[in-house]
N, C-alpha and C positions, 0 to 999 in steps of 0.2 A: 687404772689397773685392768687387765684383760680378766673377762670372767672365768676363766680357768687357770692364773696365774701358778695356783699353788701346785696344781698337780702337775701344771708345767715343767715348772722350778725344780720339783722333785724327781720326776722323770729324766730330767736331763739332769742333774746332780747326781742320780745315782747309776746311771747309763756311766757317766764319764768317771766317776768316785767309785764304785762298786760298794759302797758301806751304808747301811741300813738298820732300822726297829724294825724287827718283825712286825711290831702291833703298827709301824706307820707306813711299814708295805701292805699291810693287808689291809689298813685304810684308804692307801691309793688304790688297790684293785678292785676293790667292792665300787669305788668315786666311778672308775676310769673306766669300769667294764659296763658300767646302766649309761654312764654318756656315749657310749660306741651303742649299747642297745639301740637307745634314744636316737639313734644317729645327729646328736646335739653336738658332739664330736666324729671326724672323721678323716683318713687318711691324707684325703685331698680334695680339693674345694675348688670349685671356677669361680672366675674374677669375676667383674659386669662385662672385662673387657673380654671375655672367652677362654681365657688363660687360666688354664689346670695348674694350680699350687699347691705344693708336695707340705703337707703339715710334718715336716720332720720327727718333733718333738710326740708326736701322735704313735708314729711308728718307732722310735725308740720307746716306749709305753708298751706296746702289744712284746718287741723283744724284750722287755723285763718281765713280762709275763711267763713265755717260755724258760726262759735263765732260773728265773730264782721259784716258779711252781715245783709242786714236790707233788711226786707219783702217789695216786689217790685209786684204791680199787672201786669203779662205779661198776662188776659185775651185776648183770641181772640174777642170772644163777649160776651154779657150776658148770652147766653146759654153755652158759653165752657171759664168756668173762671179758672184760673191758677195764683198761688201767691207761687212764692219762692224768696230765698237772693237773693241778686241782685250781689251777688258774684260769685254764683251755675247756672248763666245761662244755654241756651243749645249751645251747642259748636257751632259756627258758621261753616258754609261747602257753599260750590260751586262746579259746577258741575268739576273747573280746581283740586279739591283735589281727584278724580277719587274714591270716594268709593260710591258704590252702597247701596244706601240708599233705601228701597223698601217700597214706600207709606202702612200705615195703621197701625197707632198708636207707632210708635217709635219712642225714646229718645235717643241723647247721649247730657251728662251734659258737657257743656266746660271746660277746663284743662286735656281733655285723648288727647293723640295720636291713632289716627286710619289712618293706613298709606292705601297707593293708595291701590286701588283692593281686599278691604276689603266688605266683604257681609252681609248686614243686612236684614234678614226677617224681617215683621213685624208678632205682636209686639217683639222686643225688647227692650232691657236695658244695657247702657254704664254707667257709675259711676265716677266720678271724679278722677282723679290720675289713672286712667287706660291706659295700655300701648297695644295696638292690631297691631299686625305687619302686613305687606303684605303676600294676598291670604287666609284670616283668615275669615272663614265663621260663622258669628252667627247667628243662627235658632230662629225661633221664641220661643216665650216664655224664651229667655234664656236670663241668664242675668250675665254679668262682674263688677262685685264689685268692691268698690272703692279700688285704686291702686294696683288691679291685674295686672299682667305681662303677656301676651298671646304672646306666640311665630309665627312666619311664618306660614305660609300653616295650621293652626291648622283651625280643626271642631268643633264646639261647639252645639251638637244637639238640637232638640228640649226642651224647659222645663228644660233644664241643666244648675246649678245654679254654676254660679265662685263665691265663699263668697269675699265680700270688708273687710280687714283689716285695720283697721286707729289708732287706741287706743287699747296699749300704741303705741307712735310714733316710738319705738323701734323695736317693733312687723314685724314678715317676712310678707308681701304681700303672698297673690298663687300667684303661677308660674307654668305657663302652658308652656313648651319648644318647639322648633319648632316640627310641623309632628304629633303632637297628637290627634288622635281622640276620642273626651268626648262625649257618648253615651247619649242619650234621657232621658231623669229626671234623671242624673246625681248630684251627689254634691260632690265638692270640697273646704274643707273651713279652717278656721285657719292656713292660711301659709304654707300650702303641695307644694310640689315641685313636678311636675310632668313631668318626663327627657323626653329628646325625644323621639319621635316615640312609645311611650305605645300609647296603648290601654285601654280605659276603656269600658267595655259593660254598656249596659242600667242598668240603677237604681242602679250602685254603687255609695255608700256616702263615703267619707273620710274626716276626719277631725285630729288634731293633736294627738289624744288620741288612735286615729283609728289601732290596727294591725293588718296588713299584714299579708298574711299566703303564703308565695309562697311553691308552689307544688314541682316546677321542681327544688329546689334547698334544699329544706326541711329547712327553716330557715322562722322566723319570723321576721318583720320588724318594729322597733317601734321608738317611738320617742326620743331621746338621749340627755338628758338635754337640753340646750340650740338650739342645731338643731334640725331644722322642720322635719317631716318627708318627707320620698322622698321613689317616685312611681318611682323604677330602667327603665333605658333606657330599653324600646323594648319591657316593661312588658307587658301584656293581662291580666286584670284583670274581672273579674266577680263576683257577689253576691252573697256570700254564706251561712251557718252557722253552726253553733258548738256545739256542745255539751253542758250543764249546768252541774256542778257536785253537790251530796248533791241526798237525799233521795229523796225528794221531786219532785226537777227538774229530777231524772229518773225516777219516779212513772207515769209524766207526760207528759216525752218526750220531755222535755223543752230543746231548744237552741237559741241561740242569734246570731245575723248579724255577720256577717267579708267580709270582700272580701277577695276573693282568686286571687293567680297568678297561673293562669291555665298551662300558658305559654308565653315562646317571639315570639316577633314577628318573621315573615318568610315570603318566596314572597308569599304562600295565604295570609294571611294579608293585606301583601305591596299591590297586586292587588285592595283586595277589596275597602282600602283606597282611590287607586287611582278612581275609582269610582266616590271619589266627584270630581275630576275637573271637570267633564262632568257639572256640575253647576255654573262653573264658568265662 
């Protein structure tokens, strides 16, 4: 028997059946939201073989959350009023969970894992089903969507958007892998994989539809039926664009966004990364 069979079982019985006890929904959520604390559970998990697996049963779990929570007023006071599920709390923290939390308007919603030594500017944004490992600096303005995967020692700069994937429950999470630095109004969204130690410079978007155009290898990178795409280890990527074909679009010089892989990473790189632990 798997050690979470029951809340498994339940999850997906009542995803597919809609019929529930109160008293045994709110015994799975009290279960189901300290294992997502804990991140003892979590949205999606790598194999030994490197292979990101979608815990399906995980993310139908978080949307039972939202479905069946009922509006709860957590105002402070009249002037600063706040009414969400009372499933979607904000994560409970103390100062023995060692994450720096830096006064001035930010949230994380309870059910992520944000392990010790983790940096939050404010304002930011944490999202349910989010996994943030240790040494993982999030910048203001930026924000981790629900059940994104953020590896070790990752940067998450300013403005830089991690898209949340929930629906369908099938669907890959981002995955941001350990050593990655995500440049300033950054986006990464629909389930991209982002391997280790890349680089992304400011204002690159990717999404699943998104190709890659790497330079130093002369090959384009796209997304392969059922697999996400994925930002190669070490890659340097920056914002570029391309050419339009057709009369028209040369009459006018017209091209459209891509990012490029300029190149991999190397110790300038590696140095300048290291940079940020001076913040830590």
């Amino acid at each position: 028997m798997k050690p979470y069979s029951e809340i498994e079982n339940f999850a997906n019985e009542l995803y597919e059946k809609g019929n529930y006890a109160e008293s045994k929904f709110n015994e799975f959520k009290n279960t189901f939201l300290d294992l997502l604390n804990k991140g003892e559970i979590r949205a999606a998990e790598r194999s030994a073989q490197g292979e990101w697996l979608t815990n399906i049963w995980v993310k139908k779990g978080i949307l039972l959350l939202f479905k069946y929570g009922k509006l709860k007023d957590y105002s402070i006071n009249k002037n600063f009023p706040f009414f969400d599920k009372d499933t979607i709390a904000l994560k409970p923290l103390s100062l023995e969970d060692a994450v720096r939390l830096v006064p001035g308007g930010s949230s994380i919603r309870t059910g992520t894992y944000v392990a010790k030594s983790v940096i939050c500017m404010p304002p930011m944004y944490i999202n349910i089903g989010a996994y943030v490992d240790e040494g993982t600096m999030i910048d203001s303005n930026a924000l981790v969507g629900t059940a994104a995967q953020i590896g070790k020692r990752v940067h998450i700069s300013a403005a830089a958007q991690i898209g949340g994937v929930l629906e369908p429950p099938g669907a890959n999470p981002v995955i941001i892998e350990d050593d990655v630095l995500i440049g300033g109004n950054c986006g990464v969204y629909e389930g991209v994989i982002v391997r280790e130690k890349a680089v992304l410079g400011s204002g690159t978007i990717i999404t699943a539809s998104t190709p890659i155009y790497d330079l130093v290898n002369g090959r384009i990178i796209k997304k392969e039926k059922e697999k996400p795409i994925e930002i190669p280890k070490q890659a340097v990527l920056v914002p570029g664009s391309r050419a339009i074909k057709g009369d028209f679009a040369s009459e006018h010089n017209l091209s459209v966004y891509c990012p490029i892989i300029i190149k991999y990473r190397d110790d300038k790189t590696d140095a300048k990364a290291a940079l940020e632990e001076l913040l830590r």
